[in-house]
C-alpha positions in Angstrom: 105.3 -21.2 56.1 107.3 -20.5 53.4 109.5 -23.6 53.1 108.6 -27.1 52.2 106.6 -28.9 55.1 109.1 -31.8 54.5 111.8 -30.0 56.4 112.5 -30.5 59.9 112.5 -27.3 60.6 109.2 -26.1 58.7 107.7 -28.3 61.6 109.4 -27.1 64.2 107.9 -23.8 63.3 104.6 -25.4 62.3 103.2 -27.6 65.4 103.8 -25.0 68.2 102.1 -22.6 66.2 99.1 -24.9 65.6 99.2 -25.8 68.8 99.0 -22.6 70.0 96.3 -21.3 68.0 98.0 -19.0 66.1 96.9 -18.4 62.8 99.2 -20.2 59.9 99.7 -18.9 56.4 101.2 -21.2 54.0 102.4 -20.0 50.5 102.2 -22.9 47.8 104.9 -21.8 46.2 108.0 -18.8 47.5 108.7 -15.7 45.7 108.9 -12.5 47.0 106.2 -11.2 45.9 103.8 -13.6 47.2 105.6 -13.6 50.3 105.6 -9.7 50.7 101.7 -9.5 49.9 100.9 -12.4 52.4 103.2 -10.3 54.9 101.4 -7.2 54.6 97.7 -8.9 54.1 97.9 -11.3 57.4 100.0 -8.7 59.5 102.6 -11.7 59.8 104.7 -11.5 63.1 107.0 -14.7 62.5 108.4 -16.3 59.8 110.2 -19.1 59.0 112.9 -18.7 56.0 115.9 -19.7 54.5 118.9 -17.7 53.6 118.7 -18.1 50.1 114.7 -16.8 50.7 116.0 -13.8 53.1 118.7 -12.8 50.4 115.8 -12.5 47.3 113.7 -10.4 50.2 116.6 -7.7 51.1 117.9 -7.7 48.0 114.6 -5.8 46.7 114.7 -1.9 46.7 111.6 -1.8 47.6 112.0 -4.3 51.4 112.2 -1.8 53.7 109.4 0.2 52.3 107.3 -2.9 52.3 107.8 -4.3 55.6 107.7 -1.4 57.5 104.8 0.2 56.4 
């Protein structure tokens, strides 16, 4: 969770996963770094972002690299 859990929508993301059992990784604060490392270090399938959040991500040279492995 990579949003503020005042937003509608971090919820909407948040209780089914919860609910679910899944395993939920909050980030106190976003940047991409933090964001890329959690990525990689909890093998993170979903994520819930804004576009301001996925422009900083692609606009790193080093995105693709990161993400896929």
């Amino acid at each position: 969770l990579s949003t503020g859990a005042f937003s509608n929508g971090s919820w909407l993301m948040l209780l089914p996963a919860l609910y679910s059992g899944a395993t939920l990784v909050i980030l106190e604060k976003f940047s991409t770094d933090a964001f890329l490392d959690a990525f990689e270090r909890h093998r993170v399938t979903h994520a819930f972002l804004v576009p301001t959040q996925i422009g900083d991500l692609l606009a790193r040279s080093d995105f693709a690299v990161r993400v896929r492995g």
